[in-house]
gemmi code that builds the backbone of each chain (N, CA, C; Angstrom):
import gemmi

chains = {
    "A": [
        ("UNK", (3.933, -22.889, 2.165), (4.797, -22.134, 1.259), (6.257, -22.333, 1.667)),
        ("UNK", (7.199, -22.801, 0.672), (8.408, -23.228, 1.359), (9.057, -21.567, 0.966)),
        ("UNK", (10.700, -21.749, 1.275), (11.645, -20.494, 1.191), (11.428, -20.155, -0.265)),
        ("UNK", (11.648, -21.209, -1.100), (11.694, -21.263, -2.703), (10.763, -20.094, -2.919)),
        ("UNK", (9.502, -20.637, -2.781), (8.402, -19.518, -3.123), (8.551, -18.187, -2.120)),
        ("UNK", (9.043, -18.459, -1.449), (8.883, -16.725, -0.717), (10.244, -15.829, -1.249)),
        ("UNK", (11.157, -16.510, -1.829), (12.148, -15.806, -2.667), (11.438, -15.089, -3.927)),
        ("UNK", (10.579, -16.283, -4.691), (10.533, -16.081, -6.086), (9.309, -14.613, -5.821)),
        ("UNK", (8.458, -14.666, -4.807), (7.115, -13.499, -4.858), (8.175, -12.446, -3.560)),
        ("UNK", (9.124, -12.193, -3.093), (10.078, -10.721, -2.929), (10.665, -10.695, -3.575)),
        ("UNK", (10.860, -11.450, -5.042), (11.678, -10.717, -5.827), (10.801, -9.870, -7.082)),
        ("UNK", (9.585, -10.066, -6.820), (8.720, -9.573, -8.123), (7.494, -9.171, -7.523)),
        ("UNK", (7.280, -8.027, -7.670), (6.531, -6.992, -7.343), (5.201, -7.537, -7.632)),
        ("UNK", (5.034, -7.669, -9.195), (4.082, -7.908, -9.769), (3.549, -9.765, -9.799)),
        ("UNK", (4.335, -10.151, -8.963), (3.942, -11.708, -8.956), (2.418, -11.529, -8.930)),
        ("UNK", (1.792, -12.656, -8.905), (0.426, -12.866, -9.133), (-0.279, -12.941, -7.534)),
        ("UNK", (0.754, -13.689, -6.832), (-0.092, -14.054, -5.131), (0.417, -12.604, -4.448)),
        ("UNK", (1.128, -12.114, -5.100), (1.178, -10.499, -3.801), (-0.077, -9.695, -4.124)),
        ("UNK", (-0.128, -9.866, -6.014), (-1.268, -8.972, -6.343), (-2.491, -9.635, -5.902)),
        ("UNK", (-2.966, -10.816, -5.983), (-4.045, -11.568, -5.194), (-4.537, -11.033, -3.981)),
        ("UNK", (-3.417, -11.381, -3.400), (-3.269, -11.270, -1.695), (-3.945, -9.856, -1.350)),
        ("UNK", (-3.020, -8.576, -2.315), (-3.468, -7.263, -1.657), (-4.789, -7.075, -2.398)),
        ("UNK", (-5.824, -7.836, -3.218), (-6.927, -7.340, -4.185), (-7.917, -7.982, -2.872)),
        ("UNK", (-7.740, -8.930, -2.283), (-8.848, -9.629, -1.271), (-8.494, -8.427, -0.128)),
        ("UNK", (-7.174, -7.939, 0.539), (-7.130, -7.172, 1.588), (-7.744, -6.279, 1.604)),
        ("UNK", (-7.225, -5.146, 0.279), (-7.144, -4.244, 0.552), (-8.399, -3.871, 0.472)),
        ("UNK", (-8.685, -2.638, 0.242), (-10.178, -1.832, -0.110), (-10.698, -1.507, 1.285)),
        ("UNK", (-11.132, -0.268, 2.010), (-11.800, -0.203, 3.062), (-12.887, -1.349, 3.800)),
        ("UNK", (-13.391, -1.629, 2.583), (-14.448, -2.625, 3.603), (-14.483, -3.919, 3.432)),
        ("UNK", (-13.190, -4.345, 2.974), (-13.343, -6.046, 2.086), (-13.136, -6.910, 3.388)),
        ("UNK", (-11.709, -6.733, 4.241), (-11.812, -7.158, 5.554), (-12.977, -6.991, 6.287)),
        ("UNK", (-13.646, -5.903, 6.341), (-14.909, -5.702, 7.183), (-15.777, -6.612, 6.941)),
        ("UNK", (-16.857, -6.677, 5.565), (-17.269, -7.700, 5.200), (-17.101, -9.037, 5.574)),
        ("UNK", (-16.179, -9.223, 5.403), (-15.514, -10.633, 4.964), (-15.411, -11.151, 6.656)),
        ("UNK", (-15.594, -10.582, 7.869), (-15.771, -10.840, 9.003), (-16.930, -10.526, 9.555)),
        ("UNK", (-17.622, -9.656, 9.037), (-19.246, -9.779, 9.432), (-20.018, -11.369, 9.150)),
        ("UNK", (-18.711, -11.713, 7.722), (-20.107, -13.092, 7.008), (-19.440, -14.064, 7.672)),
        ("UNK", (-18.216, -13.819, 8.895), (-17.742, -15.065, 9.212), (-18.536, -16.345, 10.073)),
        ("UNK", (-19.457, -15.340, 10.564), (-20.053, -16.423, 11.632), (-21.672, -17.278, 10.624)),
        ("UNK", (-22.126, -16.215, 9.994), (-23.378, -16.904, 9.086), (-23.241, -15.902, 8.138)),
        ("UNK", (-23.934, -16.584, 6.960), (-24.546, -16.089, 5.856), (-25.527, -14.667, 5.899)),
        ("UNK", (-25.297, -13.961, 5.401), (-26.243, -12.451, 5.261), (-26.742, -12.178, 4.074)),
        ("UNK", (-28.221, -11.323, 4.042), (-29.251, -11.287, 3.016), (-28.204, -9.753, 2.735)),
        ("UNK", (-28.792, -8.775, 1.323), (-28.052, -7.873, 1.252), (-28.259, -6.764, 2.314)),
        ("UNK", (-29.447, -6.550, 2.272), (-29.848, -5.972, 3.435), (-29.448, -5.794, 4.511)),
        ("UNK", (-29.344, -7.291, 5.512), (-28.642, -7.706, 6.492), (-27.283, -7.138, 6.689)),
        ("UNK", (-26.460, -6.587, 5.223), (-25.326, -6.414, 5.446), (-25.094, -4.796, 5.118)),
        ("UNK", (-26.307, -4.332, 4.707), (-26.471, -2.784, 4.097), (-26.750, -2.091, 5.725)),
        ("UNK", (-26.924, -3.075, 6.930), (-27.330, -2.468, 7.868), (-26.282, -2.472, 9.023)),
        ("UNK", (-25.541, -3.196, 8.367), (-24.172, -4.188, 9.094), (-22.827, -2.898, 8.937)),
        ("UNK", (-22.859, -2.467, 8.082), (-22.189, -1.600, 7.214), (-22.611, -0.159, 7.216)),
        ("UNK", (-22.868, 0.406, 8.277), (-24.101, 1.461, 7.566), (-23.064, 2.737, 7.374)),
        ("UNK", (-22.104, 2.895, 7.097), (-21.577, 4.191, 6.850), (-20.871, 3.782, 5.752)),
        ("UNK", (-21.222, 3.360, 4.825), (-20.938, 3.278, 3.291), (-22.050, 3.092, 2.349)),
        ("UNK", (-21.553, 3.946, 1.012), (-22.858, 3.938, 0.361), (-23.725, 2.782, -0.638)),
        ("UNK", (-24.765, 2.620, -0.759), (-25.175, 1.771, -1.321), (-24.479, 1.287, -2.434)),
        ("UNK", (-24.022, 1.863, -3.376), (-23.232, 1.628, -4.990), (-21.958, 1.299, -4.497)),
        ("UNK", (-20.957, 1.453, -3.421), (-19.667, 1.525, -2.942), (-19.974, -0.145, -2.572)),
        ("UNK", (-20.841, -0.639, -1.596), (-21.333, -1.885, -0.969), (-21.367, -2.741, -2.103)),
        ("UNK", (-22.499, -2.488, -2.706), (-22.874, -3.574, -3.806), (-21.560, -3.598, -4.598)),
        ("UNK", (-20.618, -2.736, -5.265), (-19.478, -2.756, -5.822), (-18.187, -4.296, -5.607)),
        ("UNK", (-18.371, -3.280, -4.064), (-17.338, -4.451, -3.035), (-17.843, -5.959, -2.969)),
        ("UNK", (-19.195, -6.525, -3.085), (-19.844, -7.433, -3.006), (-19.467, -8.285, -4.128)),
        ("UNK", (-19.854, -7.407, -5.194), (-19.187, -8.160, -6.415), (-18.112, -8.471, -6.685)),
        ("UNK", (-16.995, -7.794, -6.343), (-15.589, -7.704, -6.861), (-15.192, -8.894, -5.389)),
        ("UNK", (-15.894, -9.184, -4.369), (-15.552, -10.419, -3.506), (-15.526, -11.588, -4.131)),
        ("UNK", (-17.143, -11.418, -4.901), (-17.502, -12.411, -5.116), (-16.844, -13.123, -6.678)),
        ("UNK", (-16.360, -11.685, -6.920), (-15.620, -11.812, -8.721), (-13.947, -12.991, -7.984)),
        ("UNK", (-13.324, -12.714, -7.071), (-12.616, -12.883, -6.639), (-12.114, -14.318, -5.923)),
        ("UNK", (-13.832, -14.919, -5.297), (-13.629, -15.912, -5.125), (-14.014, -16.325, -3.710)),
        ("UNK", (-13.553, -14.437, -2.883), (-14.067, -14.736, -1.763), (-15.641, -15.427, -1.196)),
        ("UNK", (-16.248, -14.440, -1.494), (-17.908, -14.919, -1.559), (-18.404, -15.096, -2.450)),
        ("UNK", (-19.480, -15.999, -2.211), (-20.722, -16.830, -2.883), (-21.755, -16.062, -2.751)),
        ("UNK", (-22.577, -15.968, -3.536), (-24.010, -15.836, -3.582), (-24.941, -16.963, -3.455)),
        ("UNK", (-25.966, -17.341, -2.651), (-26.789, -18.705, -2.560), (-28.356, -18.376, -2.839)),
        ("UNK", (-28.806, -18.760, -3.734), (-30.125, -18.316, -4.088), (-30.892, -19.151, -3.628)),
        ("UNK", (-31.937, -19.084, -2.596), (-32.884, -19.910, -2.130), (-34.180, -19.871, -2.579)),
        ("UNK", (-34.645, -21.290, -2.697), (-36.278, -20.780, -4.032), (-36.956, -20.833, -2.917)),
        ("UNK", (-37.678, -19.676, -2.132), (-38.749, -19.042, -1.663), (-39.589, -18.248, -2.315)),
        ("UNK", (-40.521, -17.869, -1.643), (-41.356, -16.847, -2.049), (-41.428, -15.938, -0.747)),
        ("UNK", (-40.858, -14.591, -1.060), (-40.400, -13.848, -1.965), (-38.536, -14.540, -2.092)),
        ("UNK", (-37.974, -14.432, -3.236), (-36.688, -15.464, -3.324), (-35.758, -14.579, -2.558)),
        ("UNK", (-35.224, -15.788, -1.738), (-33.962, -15.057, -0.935), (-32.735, -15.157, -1.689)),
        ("UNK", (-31.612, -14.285, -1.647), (-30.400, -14.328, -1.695), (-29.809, -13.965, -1.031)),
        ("UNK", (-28.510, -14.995, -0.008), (-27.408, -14.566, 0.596), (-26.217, -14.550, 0.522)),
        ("UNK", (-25.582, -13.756, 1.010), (-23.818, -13.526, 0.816), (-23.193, -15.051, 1.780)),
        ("UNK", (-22.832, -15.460, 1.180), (-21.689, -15.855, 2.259), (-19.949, -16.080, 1.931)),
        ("UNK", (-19.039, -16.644, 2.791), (-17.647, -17.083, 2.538), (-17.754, -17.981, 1.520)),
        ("UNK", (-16.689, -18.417, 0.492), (-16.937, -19.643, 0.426), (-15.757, -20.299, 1.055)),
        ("UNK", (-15.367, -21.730, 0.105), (-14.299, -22.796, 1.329), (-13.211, -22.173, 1.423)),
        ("UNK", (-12.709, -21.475, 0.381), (-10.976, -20.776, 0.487), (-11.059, -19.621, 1.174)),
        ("UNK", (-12.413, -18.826, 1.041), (-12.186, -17.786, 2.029), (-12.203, -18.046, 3.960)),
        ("UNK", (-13.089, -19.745, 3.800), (-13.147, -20.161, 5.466), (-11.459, -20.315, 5.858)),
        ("UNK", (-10.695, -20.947, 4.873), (-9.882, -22.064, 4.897), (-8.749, -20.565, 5.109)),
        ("UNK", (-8.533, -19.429, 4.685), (-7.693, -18.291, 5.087), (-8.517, -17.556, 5.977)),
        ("UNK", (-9.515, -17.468, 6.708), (-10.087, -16.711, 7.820), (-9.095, -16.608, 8.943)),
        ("UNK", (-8.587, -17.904, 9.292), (-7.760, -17.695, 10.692), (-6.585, -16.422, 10.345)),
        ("UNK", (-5.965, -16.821, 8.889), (-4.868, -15.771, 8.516), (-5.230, -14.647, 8.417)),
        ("UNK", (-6.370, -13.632, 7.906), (-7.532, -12.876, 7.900), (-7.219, -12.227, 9.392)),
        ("UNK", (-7.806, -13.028, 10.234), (-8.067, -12.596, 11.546), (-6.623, -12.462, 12.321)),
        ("UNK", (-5.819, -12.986, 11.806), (-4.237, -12.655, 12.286), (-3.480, -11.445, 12.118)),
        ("UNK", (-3.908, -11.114, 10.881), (-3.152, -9.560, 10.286), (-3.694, -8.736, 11.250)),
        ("UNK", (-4.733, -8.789, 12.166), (-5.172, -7.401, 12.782), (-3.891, -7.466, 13.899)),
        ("UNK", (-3.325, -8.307, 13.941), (-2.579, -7.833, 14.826), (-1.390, -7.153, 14.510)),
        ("UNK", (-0.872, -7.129, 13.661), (-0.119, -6.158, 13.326), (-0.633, -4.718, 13.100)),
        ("UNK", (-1.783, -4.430, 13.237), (-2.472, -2.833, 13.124), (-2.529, -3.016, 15.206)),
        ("UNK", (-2.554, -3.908, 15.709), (-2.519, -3.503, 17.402), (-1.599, -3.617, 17.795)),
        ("UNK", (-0.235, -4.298, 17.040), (1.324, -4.048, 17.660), (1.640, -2.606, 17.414)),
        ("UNK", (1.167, -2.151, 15.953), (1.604, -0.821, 15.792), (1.329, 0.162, 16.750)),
        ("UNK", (0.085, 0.085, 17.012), (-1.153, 1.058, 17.912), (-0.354, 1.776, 19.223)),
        ("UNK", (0.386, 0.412, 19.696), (1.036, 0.277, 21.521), (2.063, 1.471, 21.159)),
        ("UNK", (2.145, 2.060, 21.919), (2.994, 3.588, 21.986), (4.591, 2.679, 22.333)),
    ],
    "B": [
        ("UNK", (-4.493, -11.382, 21.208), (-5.262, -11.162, 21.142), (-6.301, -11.526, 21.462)),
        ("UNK", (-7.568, -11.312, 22.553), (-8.951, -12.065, 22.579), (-9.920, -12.383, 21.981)),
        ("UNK", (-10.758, -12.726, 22.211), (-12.033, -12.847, 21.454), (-12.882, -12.012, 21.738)),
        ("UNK", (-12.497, -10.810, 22.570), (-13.277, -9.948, 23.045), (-12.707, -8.024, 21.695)),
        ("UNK", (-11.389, -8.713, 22.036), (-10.609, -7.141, 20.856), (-11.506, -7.666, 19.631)),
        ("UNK", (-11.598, -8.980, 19.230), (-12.005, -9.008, 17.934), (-13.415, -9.024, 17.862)),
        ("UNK", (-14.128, -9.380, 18.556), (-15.550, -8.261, 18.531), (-15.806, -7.093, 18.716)),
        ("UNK", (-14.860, -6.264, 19.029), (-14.825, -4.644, 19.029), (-14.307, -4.409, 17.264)),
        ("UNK", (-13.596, -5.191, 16.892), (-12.852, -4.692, 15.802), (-13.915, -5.085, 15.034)),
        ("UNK", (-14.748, -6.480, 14.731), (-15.350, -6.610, 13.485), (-16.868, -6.009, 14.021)),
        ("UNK", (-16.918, -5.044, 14.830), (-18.386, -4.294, 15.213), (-17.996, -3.171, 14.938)),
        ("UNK", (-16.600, -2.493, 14.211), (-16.706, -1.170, 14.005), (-15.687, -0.937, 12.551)),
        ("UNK", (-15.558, -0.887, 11.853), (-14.530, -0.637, 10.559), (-13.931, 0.570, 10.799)),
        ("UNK", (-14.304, 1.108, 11.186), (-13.236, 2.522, 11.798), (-12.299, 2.138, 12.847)),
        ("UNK", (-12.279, 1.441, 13.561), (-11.982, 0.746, 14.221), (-10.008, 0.933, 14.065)),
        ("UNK", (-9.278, 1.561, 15.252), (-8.131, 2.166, 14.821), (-7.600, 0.690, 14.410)),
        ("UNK", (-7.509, -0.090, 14.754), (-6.675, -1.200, 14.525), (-6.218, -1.427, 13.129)),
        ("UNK", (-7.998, -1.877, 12.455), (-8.457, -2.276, 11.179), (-7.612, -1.105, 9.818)),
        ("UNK", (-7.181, 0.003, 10.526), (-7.299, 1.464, 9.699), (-5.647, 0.842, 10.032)),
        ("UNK", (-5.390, 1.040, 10.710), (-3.668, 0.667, 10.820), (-2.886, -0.352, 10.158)),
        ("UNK", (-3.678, -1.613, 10.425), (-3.311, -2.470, 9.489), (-3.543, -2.374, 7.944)),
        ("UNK", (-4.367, -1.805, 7.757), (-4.636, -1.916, 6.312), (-3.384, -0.626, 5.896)),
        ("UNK", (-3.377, -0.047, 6.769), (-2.713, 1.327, 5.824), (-1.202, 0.835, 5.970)),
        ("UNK", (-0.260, -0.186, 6.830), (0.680, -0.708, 6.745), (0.801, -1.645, 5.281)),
        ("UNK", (-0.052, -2.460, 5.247), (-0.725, -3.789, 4.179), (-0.715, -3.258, 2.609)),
        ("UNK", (-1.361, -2.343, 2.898), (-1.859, -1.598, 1.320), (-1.130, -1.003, 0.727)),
        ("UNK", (-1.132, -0.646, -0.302), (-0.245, 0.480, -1.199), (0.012, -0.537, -2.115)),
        ("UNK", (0.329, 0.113, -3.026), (1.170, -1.589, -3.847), (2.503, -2.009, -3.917)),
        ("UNK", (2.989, -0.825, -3.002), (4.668, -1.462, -2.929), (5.321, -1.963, -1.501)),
        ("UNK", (3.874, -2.014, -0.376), (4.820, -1.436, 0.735), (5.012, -2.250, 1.397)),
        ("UNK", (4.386, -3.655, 0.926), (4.529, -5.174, 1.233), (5.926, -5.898, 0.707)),
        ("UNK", (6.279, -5.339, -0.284), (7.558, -5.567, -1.153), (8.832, -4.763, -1.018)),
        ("UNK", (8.334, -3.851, -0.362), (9.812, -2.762, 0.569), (10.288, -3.500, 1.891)),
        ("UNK", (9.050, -3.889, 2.201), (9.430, -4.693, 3.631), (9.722, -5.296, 3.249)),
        ("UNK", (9.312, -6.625, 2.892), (10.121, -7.668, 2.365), (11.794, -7.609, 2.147)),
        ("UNK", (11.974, -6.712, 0.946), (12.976, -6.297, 0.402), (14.348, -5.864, 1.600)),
        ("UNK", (13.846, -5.332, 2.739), (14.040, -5.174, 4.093), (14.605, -6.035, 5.076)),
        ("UNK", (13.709, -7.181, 4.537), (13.777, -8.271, 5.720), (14.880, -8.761, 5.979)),
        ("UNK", (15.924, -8.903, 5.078), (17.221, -9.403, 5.348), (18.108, -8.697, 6.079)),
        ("UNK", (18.190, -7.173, 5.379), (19.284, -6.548, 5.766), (18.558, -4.903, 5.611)),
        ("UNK", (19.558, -3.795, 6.289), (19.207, -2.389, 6.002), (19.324, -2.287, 4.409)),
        ("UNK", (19.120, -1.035, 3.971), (19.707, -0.893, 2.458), (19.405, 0.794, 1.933)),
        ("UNK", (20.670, 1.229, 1.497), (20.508, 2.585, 1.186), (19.071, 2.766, -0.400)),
        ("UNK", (18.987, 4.088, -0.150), (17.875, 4.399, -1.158), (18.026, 3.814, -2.728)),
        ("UNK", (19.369, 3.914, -3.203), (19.876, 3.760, -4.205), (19.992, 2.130, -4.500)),
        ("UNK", (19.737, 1.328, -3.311), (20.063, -0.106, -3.263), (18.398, -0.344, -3.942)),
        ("UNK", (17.994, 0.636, -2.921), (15.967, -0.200, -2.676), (15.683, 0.697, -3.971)),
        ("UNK", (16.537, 1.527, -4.812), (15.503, 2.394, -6.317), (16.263, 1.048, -6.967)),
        ("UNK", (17.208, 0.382, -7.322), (17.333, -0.655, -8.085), (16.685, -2.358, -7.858)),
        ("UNK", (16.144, -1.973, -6.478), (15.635, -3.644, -6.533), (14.117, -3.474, -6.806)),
        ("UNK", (13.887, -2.408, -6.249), (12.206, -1.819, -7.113), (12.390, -1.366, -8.657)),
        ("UNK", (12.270, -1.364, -8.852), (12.766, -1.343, -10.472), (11.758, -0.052, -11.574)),
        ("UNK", (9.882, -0.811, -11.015), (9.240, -0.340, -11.709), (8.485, 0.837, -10.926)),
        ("UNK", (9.261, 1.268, -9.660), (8.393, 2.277, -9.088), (8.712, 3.712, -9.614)),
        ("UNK", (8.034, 4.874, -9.871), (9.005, 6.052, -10.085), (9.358, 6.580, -8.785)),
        ("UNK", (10.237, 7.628, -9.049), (11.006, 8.087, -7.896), (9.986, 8.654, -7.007)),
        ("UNK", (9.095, 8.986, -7.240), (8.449, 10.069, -6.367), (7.633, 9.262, -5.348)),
        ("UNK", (7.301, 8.130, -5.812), (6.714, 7.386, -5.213), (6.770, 6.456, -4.768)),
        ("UNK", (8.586, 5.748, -4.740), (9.201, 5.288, -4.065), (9.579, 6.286, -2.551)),
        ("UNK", (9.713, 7.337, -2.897), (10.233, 8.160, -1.325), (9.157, 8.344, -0.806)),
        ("UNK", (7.831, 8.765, -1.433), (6.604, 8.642, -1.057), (6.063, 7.495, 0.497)),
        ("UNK", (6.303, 6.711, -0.142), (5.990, 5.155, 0.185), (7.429, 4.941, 1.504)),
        ("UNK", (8.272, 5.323, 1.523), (9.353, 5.516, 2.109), (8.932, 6.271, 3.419)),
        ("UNK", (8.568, 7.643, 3.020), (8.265, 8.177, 4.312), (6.846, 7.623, 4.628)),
        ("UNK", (6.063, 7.436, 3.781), (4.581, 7.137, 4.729), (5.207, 5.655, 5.602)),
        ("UNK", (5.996, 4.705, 5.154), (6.026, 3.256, 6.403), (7.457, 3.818, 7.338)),
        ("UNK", (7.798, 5.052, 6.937), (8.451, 5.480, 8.350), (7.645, 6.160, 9.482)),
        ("UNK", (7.159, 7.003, 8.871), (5.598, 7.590, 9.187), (4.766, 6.585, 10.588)),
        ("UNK", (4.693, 5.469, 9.971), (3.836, 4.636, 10.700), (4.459, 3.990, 11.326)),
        ("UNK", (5.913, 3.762, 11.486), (6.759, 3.034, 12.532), (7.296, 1.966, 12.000)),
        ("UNK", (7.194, 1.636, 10.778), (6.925, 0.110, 10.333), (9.119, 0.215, 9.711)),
        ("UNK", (9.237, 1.215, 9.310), (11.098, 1.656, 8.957), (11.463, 2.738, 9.751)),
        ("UNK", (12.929, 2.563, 9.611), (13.493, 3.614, 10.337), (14.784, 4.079, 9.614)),
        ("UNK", (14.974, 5.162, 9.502), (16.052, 5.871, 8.904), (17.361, 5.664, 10.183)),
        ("UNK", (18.462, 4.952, 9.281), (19.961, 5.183, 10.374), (20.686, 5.799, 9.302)),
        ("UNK", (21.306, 6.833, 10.068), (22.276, 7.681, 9.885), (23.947, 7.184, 10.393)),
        ("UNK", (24.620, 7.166, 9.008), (26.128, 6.849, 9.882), (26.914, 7.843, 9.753)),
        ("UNK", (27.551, 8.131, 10.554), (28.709, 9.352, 10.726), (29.985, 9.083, 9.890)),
        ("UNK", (29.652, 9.206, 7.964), (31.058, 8.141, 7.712), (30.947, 9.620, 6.406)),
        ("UNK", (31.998, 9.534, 5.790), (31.997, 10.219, 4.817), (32.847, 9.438, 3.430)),
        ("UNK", (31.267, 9.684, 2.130), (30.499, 10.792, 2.832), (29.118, 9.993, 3.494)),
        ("UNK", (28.113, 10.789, 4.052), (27.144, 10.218, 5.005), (26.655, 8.954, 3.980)),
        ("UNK", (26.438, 7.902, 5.361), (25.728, 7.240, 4.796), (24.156, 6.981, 5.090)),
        ("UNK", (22.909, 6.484, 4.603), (21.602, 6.104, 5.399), (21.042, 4.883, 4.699)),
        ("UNK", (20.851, 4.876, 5.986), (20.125, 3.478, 5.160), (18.932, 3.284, 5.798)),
        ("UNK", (17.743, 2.523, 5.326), (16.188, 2.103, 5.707), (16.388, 0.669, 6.328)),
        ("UNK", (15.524, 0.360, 7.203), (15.851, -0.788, 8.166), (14.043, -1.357, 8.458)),
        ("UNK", (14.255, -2.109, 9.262), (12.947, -2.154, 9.733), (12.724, -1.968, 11.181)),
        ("UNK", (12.063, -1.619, 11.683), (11.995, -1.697, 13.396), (11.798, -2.665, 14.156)),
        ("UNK", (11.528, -2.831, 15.493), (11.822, -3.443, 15.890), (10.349, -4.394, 15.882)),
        ("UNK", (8.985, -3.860, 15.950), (7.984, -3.887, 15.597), (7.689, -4.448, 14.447)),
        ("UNK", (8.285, -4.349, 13.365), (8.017, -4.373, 12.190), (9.034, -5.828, 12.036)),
        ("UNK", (9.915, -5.682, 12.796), (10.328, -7.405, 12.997), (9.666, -8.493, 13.433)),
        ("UNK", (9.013, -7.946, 14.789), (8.693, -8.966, 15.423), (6.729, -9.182, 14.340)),
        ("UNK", (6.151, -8.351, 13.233), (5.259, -8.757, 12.713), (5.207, -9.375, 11.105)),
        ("UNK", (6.810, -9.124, 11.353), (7.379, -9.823, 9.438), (6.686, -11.449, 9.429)),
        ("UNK", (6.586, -11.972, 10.401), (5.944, -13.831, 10.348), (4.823, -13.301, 9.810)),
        ("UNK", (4.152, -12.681, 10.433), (2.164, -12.568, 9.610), (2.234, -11.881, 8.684)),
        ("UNK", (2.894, -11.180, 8.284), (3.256, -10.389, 6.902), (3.736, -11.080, 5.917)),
        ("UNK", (4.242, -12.311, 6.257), (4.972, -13.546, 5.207), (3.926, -14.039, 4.966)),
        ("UNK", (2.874, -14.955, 6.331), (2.061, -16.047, 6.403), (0.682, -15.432, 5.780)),
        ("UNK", (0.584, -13.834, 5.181), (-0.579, -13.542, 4.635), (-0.274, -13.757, 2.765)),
        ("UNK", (0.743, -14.073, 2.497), (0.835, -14.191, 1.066), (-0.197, -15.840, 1.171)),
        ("UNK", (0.551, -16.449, 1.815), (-0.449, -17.925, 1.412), (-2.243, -17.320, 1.253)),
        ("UNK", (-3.031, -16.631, 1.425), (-4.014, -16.354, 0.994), (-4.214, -15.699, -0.550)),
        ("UNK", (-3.245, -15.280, -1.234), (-3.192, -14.888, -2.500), (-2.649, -15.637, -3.301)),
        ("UNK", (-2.084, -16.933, -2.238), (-1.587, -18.475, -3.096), (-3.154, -19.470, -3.137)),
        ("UNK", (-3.176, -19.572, -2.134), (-4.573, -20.004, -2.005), (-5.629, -19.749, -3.173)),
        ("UNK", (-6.448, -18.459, -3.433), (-7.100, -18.149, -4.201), (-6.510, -18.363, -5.440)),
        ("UNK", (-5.031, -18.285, -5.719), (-4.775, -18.633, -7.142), (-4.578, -19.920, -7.459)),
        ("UNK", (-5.331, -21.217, -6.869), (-5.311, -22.228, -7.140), (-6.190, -22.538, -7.758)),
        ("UNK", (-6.590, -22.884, -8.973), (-7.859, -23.061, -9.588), (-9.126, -24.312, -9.043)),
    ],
}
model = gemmi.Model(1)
for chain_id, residues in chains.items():
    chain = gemmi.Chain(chain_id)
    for i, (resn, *xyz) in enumerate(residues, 1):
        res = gemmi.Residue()
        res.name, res.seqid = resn, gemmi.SeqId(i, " ")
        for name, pos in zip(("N", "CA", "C"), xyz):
            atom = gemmi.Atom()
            atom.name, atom.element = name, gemmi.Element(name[0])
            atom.pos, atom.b_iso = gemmi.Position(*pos), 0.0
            res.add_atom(atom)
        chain.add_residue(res)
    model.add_chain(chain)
structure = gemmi.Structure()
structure.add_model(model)
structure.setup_entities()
């Protein structure tokens, strides 16, 4: 991202990559998620157990609106009984490191 | 940061860090106050005209909650008549790079 673009998205609130940016951040558990599936793929289950202090309809909600988003994939495997798992897909691998960077600004704050 | 903080952080979503950062991150203006920030201090009346579409209540709102959290700071000048202006800290300087370098993820996803 050169200066150009970081002028044109602080001068407009409503630009499209600030609103992007904060729709993947924000939400209580979208970061959470989105670092549980970093290392492998999870069944829903797997992640209903991963998660356990949120409610079922709140979970599945967030799942979708990831997956509406771009972050995650759904992968349907033809078994018997048929599996389906969550995972990242390439743009969400390809911003993980940046992902995993923002926490540090919640542990600079933290330090007294 | 280790690889040890960040298995405490993505093993707990309560997790003070995760709660800090997001509540700095989130809001829908408070990424764009900082910003707005980044150059220079600026009285209230500067930051109600470069925000344009916020209402008042929730511009001061948003004002005291990222003073609140350390992220601005109110200076007072002894001039008449008084002047104040919003700044950023010193903290909130040294985390403006990952606060820039997280828009490229809302550039990212908006690439078709």
């Amino acid at each position: 991202m050169n200066d150009n673009t970081h002028t044109q998205i602080f001068s407009d609130v409503s630009h499209p990559v600030l609103k992007k940016t904060l729709d993947i951040i924000c939400g209580k558990w979208r970061l959470y998620i989105i670092f549980q599936l970093s290392e492998q793929d999870r069944r829903y289950g797997e992640l209903r157990r991963m998660v356990p202090d949120v409610s079922e309809k709140v979970l599945i909600q967030e799942l979708k609106a990831l997956v509406a988003l771009g972050v995650l994939q759904k992968k349907s495997y033809n078994e018997v009984p048929p599996r389906v798992e969550y995972g990242l897909t390439e743009k969400a691998r390809e911003v993980l490191p940046i992902l995993q960077q923002i926490m540090v600004i919640g542990k600079t704050f933290l330090v007294p």
